[in-house]
C-alpha positions in Angstrom: 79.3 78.5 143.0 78.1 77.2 139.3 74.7 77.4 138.7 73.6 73.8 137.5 70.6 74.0 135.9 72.5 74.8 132.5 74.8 71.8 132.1 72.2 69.9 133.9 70.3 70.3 130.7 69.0 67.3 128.7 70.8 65.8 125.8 74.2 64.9 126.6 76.3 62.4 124.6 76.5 59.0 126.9 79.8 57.7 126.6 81.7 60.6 125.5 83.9 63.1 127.2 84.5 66.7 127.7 88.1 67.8 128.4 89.0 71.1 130.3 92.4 72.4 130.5 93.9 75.4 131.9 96.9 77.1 131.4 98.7 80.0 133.8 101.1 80.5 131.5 102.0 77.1 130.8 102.2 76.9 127.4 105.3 74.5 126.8 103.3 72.0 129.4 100.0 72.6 127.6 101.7 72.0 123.8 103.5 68.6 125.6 99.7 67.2 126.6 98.4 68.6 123.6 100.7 66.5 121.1 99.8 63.6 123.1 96.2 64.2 122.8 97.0 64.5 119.4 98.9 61.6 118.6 96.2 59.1 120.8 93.5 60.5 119.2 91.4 59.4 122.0 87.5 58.2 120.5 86.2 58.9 123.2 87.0 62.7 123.9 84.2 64.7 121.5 85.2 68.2 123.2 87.8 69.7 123.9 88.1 73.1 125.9 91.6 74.8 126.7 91.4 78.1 128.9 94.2 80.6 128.9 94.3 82.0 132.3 97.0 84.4 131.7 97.7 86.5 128.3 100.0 83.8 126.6 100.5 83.0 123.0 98.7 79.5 122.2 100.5 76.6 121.9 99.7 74.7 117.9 96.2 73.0 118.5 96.3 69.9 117.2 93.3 67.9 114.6 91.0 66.9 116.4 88.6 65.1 113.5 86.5 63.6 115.9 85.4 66.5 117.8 86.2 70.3 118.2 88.2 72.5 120.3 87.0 75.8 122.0 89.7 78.2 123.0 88.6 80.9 126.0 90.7 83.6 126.7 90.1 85.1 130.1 90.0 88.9 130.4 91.5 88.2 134.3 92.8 85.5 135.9 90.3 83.3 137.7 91.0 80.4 140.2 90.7 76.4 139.6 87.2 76.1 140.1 85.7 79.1 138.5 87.8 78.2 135.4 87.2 74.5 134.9 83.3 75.5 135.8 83.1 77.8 133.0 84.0 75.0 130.8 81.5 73.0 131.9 78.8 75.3 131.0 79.9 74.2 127.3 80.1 70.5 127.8 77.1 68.6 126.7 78.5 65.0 127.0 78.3 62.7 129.6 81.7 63.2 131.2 83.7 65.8 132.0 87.3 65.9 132.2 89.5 68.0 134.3 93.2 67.4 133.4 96.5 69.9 134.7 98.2 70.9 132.1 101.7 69.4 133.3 99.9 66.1 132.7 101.7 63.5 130.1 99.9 60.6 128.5 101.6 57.4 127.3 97.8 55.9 126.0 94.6 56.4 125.6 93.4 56.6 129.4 89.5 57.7 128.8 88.1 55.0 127.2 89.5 52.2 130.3 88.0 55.0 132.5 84.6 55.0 130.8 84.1 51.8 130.4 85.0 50.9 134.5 82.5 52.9 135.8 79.6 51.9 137.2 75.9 53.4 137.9 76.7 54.6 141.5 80.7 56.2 140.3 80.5 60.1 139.6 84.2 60.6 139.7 86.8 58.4 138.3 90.4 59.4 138.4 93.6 57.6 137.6 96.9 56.5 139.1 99.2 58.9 138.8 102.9 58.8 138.7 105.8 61.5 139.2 107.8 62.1 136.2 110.5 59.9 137.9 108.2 56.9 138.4 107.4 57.1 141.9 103.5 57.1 143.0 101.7 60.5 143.0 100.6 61.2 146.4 96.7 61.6 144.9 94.3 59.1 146.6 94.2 60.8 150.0 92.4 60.2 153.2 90.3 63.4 155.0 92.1 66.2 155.2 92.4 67.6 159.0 95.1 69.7 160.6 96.8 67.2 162.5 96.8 64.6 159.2 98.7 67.8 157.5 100.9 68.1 160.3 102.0 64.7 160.1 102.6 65.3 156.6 104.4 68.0 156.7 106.6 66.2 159.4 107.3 63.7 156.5 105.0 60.8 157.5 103.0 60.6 154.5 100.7 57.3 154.1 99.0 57.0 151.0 95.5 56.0 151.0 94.1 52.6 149.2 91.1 52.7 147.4 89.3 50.9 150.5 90.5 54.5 152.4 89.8 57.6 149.9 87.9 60.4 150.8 89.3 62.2 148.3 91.3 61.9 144.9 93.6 65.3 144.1 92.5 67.7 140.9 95.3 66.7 138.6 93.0 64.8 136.4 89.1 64.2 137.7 86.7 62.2 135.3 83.2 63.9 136.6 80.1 62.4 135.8 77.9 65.5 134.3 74.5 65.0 136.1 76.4 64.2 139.4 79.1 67.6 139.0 76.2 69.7 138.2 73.9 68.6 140.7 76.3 69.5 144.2 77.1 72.4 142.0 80.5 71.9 140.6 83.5 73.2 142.3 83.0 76.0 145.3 84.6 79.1 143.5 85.3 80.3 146.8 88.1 78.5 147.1 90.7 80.3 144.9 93.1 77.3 144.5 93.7 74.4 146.9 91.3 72.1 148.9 88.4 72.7 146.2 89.4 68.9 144.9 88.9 67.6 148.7 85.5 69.7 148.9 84.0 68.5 145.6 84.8 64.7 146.6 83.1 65.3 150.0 79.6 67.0 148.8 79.8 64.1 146.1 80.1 61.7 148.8 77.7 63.2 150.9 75.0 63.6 148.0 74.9 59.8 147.5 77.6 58.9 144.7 81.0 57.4 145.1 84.4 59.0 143.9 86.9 56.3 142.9 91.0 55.6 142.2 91.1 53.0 139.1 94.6 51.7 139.8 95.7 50.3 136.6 95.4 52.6 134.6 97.9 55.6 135.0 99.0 59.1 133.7 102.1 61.0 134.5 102.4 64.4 136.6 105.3 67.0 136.4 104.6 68.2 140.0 105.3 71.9 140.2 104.8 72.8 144.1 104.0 76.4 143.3 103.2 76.6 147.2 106.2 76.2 148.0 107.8 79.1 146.0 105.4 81.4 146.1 103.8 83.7 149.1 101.0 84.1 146.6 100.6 80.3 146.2 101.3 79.4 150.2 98.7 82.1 151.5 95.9 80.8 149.1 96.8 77.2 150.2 96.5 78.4 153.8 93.2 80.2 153.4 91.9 77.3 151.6 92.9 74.6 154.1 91.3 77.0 156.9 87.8 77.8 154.4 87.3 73.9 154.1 87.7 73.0 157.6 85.3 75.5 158.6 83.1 74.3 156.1 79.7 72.5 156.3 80.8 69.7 154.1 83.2 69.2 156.0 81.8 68.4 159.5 78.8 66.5 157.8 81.4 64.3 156.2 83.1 64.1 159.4 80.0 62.9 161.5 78.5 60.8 158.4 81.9 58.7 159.0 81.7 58.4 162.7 84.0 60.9 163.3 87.9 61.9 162.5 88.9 58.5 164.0 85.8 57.1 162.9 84.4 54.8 160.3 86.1 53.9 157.0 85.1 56.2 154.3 81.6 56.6 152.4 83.4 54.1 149.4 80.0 52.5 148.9 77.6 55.8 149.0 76.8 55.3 145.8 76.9 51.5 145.2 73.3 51.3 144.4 72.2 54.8 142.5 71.6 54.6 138.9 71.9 57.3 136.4 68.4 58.7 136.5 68.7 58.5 139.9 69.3 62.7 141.4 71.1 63.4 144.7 68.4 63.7 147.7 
């Protein structure tokens, strides 16, 4: 896992954002989001950090006058979370960004994020829609083995905001003192669940994690786990590593149980910024 105390440092930019992207060989999908990066110009983005995961040739970077860009080349492939924390050890604003790479952006969705978040809120995501227009399945509920197996029998229920526990790692807005202070994402978890994990130590540490539902990005869903044996046995081991895990069970009690209460939405209702995680 990340060790905090460096972003946790003093110093950082209020207001302002830190993207990370990754890229596994995704460079058509990275140039797409790029351009539209480019052409929004967002004010509020001061940083932006692309990873190439794989040995791939990189996509045109475009101006970015208002900030910089940092390139990192790994020498081997890492997984979600040990990637996107490595770019948080170089992010020194207030907010950091996680966006996919398959990601599309019709406006300038960081500033409406910014500005809707209150004292208690350390993540933020937005709505996001499939590339045909129907709603992303990304504001979930907990995620236990029979709620998969319903799932995967097709009954699929998305959760409202009033029912999140947890809000899917396409594109995360993290708060920088809350993301370094559980830690950042569990690099145990290769790919898969590490989304779910973060949102529940969050939870569990005081804050709130939270869907803003008008304002909206659009995902080129790619199912790798569905194509790959590769992709399927890291989602299995995943699935099995979180429910197994401490966070999990603690935020399965905290609630009242599987069938309990409704979920921790108002944990952090009444922490302010200076306010650390008990």
């Amino acid at each position: 896992m990340m060790d905090a105390a460096d972003p946790a440092a003093s110093g950082a930019e209020p207001g302002v954002v830190t993207v990370s992207v990754v890229s596994h060989g995704q460079g058509e999908l990275l140039a797409g989001l790029l351009a539209d990066l480019q052409a929004l110009a967002p004010t509020t983005v001061k940083r932006l950090i692309v990873t190439l995961n794989l040995d791939e040739p990189l996509p045109p970077l475009p101006p970015w006058p208002q900030g910089t860009i940092e390139v990192i080349r790994n020498l081997r492939p890492l997984g979600f979370g040990a990637n996107h924390n490595q770019a948080f050890r170089r992010c020194r604003t207030e907010w950091f960004a996680v966006l996919n790479p398959d990601l599309r952006l019709a406006i300038d969705v960081f500033a409406p994020l910014v500005a809707e978040a209150a004292p208690g809120d350390a993540l933020l995501a937005p709505a996001i829609v499939e590339s045909d227009g129907a709603p992303a399945d990304s504001a979930r509920q907990l995620l236990t083995p029979w709620q998969l197996a319903r799932r995967a029998l097709g009954h699929r229920q998305p959760a409202q905001p009033a029912n999140t526990d947890w809000l899917a790692g396409m594109f995360l807005l993290l708060r920088r003192e809350a993301f370094a202070a559980v830690g950042g994402f569990d690099e145990r978890f290769h790919m898969y669940c590490e989304d779910a994990d973060l949102c529940l130590r969050l939870q569990l540490a005081g804050w709130r994690v939270r869907l803003v539902e008008d304002v909206a990005v659009v995902h080129a869903a790619q199912r790798a786990s569905r194509r790959s044996w590769q992709h399927l046995r890291w989602h299995l081991t995943s699935l099995l590593r979180h429910w197994f895990s401490l966070a999990f069970w603690r935020y399965v009690f905290a609630r009242g149980g599987v069938g309990g209460i409704a979920p921790m939405a108002d944990a952090g209702a009444a922490r302010s910024p200076d306010q650390k995680a008990p």
